[in-house]
N, C-alpha and C positions, 0 to 999 in steps of 0.2 A: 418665552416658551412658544415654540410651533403652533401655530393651531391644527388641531384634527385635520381639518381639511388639506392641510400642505401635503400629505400623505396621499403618492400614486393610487389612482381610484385603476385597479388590476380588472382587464377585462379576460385576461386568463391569469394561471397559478404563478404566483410569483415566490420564489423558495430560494434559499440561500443553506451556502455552512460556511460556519464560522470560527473557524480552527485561531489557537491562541499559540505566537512565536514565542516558544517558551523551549525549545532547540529542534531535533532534527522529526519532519513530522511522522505523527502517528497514522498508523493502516486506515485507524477507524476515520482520518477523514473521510481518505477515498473510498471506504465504504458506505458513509453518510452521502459522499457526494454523486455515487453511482443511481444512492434510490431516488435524492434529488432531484438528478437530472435527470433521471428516466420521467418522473413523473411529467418533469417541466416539459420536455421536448414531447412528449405524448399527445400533450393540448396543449401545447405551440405557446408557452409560458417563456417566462424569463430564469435565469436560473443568476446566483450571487454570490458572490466572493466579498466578504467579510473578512478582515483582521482584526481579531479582538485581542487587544495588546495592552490592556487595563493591567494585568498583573506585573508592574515594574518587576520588582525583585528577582522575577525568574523570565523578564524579556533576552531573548537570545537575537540578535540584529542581524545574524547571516539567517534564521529559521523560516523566514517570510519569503525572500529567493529561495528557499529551498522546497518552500511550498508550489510558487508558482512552477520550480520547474519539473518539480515530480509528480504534481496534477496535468502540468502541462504533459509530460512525456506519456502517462495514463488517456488522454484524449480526451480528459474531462474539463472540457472547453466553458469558462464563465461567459455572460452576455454582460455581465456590469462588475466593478473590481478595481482596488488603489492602481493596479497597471494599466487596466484599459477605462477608467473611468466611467461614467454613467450620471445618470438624471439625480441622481441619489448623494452624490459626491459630501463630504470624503466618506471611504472606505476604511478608513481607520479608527477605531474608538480611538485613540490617544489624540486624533485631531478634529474631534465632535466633542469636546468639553464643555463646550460653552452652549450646547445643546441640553446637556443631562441637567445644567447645576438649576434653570426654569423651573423644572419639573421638580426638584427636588424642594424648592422652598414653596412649588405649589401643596405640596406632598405635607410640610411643616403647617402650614397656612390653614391645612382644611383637618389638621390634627391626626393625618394617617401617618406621621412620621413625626420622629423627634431627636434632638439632639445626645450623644451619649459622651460622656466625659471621662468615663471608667477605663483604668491605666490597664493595660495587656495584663501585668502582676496579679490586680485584682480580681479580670476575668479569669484568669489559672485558678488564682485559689476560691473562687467561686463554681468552677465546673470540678474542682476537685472537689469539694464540697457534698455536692450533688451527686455525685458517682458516689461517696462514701456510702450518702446516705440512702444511696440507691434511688433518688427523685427524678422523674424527666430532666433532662439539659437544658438548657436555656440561659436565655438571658432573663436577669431576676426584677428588671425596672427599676431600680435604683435608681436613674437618670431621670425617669419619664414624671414631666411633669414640674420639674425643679428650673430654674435660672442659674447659671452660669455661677454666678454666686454663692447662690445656696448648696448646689452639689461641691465648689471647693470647700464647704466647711466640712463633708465627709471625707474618709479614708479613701486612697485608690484615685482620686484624680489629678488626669489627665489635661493638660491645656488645650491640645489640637482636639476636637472632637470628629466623630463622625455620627453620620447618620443613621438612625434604624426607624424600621418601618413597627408602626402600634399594629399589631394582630388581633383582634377582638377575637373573642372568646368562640364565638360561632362562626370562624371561619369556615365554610366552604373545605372540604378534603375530598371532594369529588369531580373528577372532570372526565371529558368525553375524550377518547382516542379512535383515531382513523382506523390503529391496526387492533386493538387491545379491545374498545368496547367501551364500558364506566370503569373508571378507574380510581379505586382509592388510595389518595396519598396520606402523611401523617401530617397532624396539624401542624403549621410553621410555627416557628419563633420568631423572634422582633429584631428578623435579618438587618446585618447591615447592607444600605445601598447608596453611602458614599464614605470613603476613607477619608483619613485624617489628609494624605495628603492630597484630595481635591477630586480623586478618580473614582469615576461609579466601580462599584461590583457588580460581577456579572448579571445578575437580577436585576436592577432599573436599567442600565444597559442596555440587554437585551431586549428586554420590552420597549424601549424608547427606539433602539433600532428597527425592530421588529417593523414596528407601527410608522415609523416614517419613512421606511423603504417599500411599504406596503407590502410586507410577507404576507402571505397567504395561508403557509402551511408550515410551519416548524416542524423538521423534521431530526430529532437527534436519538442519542443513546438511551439508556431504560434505566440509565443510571441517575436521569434529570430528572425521574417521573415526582420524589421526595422535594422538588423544588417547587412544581408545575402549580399547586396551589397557592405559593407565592405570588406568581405572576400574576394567575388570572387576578388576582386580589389587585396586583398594578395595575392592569387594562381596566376593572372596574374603578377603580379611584382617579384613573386617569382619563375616565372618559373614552378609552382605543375599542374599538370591533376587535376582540381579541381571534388570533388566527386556530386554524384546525389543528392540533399538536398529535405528532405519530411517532411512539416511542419506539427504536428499532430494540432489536434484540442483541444483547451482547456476546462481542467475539470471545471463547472462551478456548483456553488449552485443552488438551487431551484428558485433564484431570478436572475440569470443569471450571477452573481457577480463571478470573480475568486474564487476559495477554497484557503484557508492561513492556516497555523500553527496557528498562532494568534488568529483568529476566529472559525475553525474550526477541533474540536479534529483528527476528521476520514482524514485528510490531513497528520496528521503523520502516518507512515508507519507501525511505531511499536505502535500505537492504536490497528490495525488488530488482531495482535495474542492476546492480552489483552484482548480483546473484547468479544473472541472465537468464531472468526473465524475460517474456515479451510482453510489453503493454495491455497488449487484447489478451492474453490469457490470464493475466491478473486482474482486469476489471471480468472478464466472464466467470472467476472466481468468486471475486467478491460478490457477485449476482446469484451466483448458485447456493453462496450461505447461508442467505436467510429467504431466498425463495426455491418454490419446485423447477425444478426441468420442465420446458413444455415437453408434447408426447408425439411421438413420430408414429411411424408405418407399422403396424402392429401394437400399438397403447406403449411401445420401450420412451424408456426417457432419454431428449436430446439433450446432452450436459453441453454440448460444446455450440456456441451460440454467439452472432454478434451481439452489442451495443442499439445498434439499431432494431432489434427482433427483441428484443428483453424492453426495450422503450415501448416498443408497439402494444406488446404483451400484458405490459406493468399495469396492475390492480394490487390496491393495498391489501385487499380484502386477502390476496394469497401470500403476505407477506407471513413468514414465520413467528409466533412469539418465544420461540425458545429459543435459548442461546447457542447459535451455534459451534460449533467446534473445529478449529483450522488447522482443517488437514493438509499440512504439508504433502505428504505425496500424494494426493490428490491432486495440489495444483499442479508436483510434476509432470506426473499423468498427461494433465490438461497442457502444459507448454508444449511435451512433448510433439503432443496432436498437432498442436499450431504449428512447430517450427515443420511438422512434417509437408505441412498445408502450404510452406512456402515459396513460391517460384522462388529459382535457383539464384536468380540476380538481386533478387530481396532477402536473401538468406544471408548470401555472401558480405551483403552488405552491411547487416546486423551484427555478422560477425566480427568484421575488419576491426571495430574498436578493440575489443577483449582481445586481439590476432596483436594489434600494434602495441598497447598496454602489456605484453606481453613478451615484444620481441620478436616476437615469430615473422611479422612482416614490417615495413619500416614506414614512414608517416606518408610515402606518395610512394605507393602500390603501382607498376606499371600493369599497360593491359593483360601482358602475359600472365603476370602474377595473377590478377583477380579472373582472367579465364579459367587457370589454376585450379584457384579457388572455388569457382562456382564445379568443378569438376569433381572434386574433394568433397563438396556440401553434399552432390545429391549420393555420393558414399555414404558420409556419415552420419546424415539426418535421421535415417531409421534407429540409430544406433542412441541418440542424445535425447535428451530430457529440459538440458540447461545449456544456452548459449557459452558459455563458462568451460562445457567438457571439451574443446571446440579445439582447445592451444594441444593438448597431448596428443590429438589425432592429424592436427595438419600439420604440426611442426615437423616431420620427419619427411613432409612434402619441401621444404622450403631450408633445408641444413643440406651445408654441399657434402657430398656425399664422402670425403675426409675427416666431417666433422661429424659423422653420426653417432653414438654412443648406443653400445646394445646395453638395454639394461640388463641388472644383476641376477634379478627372476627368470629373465628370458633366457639367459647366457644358461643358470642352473639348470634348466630344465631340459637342453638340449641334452639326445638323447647319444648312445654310442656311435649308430650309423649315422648323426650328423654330417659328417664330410662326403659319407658315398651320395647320399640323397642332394648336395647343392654341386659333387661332379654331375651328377645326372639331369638336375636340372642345368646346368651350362649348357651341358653337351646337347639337350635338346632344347632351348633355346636361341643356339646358333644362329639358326636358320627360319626361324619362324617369324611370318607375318606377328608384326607389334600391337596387334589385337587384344581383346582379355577373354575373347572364346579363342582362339585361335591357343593365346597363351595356355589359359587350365586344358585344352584337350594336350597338348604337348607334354605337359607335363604330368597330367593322369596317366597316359602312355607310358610316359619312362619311368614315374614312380608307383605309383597305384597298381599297374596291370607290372611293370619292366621288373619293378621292386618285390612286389607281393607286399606292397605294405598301406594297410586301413587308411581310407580317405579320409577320418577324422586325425589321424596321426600324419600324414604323408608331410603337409605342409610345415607345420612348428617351425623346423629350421630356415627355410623360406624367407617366412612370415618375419623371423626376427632378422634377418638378416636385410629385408627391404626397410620394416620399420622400427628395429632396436628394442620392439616389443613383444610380449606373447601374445597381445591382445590388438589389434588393428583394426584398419576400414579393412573391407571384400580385397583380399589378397590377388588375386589377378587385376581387378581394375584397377590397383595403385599401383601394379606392376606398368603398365598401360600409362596411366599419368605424369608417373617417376620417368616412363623412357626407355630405350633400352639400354643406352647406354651405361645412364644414374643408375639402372636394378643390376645389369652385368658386374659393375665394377661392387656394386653394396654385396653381392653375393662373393665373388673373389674375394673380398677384404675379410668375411666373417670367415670365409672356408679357410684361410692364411693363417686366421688366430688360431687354429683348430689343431693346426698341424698336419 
């Protein structure tokens, strides 16, 4: 067993999270790890990356790449971690075994643990028992106390055993939280904290990790808080300075229901970038859920915020305790802002994957193309919410102009004087500078004032006939982008189908 002392003596906050690969990860890391980090980087702390991968049965082996990369793509950068290593090494419980099993036979030795031999079978129909007869749950000690031998002469046993922790009767159900206050938990049962086959459960785990990577401050979900009188009962039997514990507030749906994998797509993590998301608006999301806005120029609140300002800013004391609720068009809202926010060459660039993935542009983009491009972005920025809406609006930049296709909405909607209205615009097109003022005065001219017909109507057949849609970027400027040439010939070709 370690001695206490081997445990980093922390001259600032040392905090970690510790996500378990058990498949593709959950929001509430990056949610855990946004308060994390904020706190750690505030007072120049260390922040951790744990893999707690004790739960064989439901270990998934692509889940932990999938961690690093979608924390990674989020910005939430670890200082120690199985990839980048640290003073702490290993980062894996499944390769710290021989760490726990010390502590556990100290755990036996000093009579705060004991052996349990009782078959799975037995536990069933002992909690069903209990639930009959409407009794607390628990484990009923059957084991506790007995030799290996004496409990095989009962029913229900087991060869492998595992370990559970003795609870005395006056446990402790009160502990301090950073963001909560005094906290009362229910009193624990005589948890298990090693399996049959050799692996801690999360409870000695964690505290054994805890204390000899020198956490500081445990920071997780409000759903551990029914555990938290366990631990400290570890750190006290084991001798550990147990750390500050800060239960967050849980993400919840519109209905107030936990968010799950199962039910809800945007709970996995790697939804986000799929989605087209931007990194920084999903972490200024998660910031915003369970804390306030700081307050601008006149007391309004500023929602939209970096990483760096919400670090500076971060006091537990304004953390929320209520559960918040994840509002999806909120975050829209919030992307939106951002992608609005971004120089054209960083826009473009964001987009190019979801553009190639798509088709619309092909794996080595010449310069012309991504000039193109960034020409297109500062059109359709105002328009988008999601990197994602990105392929239906440029693509009609990038299809040679034989292969356009008017959709069927579009085509229905045009109206009878369709044909006079794209003769008229030709005819005054002719001649005109390839501008996009130049273009809509030209063409306000022959249709608006030449026509007599409403400037919310004038364009439609235009419109569909540059972009095959009824709905586009700014109709003059993609006029401008496309050419004159590409808009001449897209205009003849739709005015031909017309008759």
């Amino acid at each position: 067993m370690s001695d206490s002392s081997a445990a980093p003596e922390p001259t600032a906050p040392r905090l970690r999270v510790a996500p378990s690969p058990t498949g593709d990860p959950h929001v509430g890391t990056a949610y855990m790890a946004v308060f994390n980090l904020a706190f750690a980087r505030k007072h120049g702390g260390q922040f951790v990356l744990r893999i707690e991968d004790t739960d064989r049965a439901r270990f998934n082996a692509t889940s932990e790449q999938q961690l690093y990369d979608t924390l990674g793509w989020l910005g939430l950068t670890w200082d120690e971690g199985p990839d980048v290593g640290g003073p702490c090494a290993p980062y894996r419980q499944s390769e710290r075994l021989d760490t726990y099993r010390p502590y556990v036979e100290a755990l036996i030795e000093s009579g705060h643990a004991y052996y349990c031999w009782c078959s799975s079978e037995r536990l069933a129909q002992m909690r069903e028992k209990q639930q009959k007869l409407k009794l607390p749950t628990g484990y009923d000690r059957l084991c506790h106390g007995k030799t290996k031998e004496e409990r095989a002469q009962l029913e229900g046993f087991n060869e492998d055993p595992v370990v559970r922790m003795y609870v005395p009767d006056d446990a402790p159900t009160h502990f301090e939280d950073v963001i909560r206050g005094t906290v009362s938990a229910p009193r624990p049962d005589d948890q298990v904290i090693l399996k049959a086959d050799g692996f801690p459960t999360y409870h000695l785990a964690v505290v054994v990790d805890d204390h000899e990577m020198g956490i500081t401050h445990v920071v997780r979900g409000e759903e551990w808080i029914s555990s938290t009188p366990k631990h400290v009962l570890l750190y006290e039997w084991l001798g550990f300075e147990p750390p500050k514990f800060a239960h967050m507030p849980l993400l919840r749906n519109e209905n107030k229901s936990k968010i799950s994998k199962r039910k809800n797509p945007w709970a996995r993590l790697t939804w986000f970038e799929e989605a087209g998301y931007l990194p920084e608006a999903v972490v200024n999301f998660l910031g915003l859920l369970a804390y306030p806005p700081a307050k601008g120029e006149g007391g309004a609140d500023v929602e939209k915020f970096s990483f760096e300002a919400f670090s500076e800013d971060f006091d537990w004391a304004k953390v929320n305790k209520v559960g918040p609720i994840f509002d999806l068009k909120k975050l829209d809202w919030l992307n939106g802002q951002y992608i609005r926010d971004l120089e054209l060459d960083d826009l473009a660039a964001r987009l190019l994957p979801f553009l190639q993935q798509d088709g619309v542009l092909g794996e080595e983009p010449g310069r012309e193309d991504l000039a193109k491009l960034e020409a297109i972005g500062e059109q359709i920025r105002p328009r988008m919410q999601l990197l994602t809406e990105a392929t239906d609006l440029v693509k009609p930049f990038f299809v040679a102009d034989a292969d356009l296709e008017i959709a069927d909405d579009a085509r229905a909607a045009l109206k009878d004087n369709a044909p006079e209205v794209i003769d008229a615009a030709l005819t005054a097109l002719a001649d005109v500078t390839w501008e996009a003022a130049e273009i809509e005065a030209a063409l306000r001219g022959a249709i608006v004032d030449g026509m007599g017909i409403k400037p919310r109507l004038a364009f439609g057949p235009l419109r569909t006939a540059v972009s095959g849609r009824k709905v586009s970027p700014p109709l003059f400027e993609s006029m401008e982008i496309l050419g004159r040439e590409s808009t001449l010939a897209r205009l003849r070709s739709l005015r031909s189908s017309l008759g």
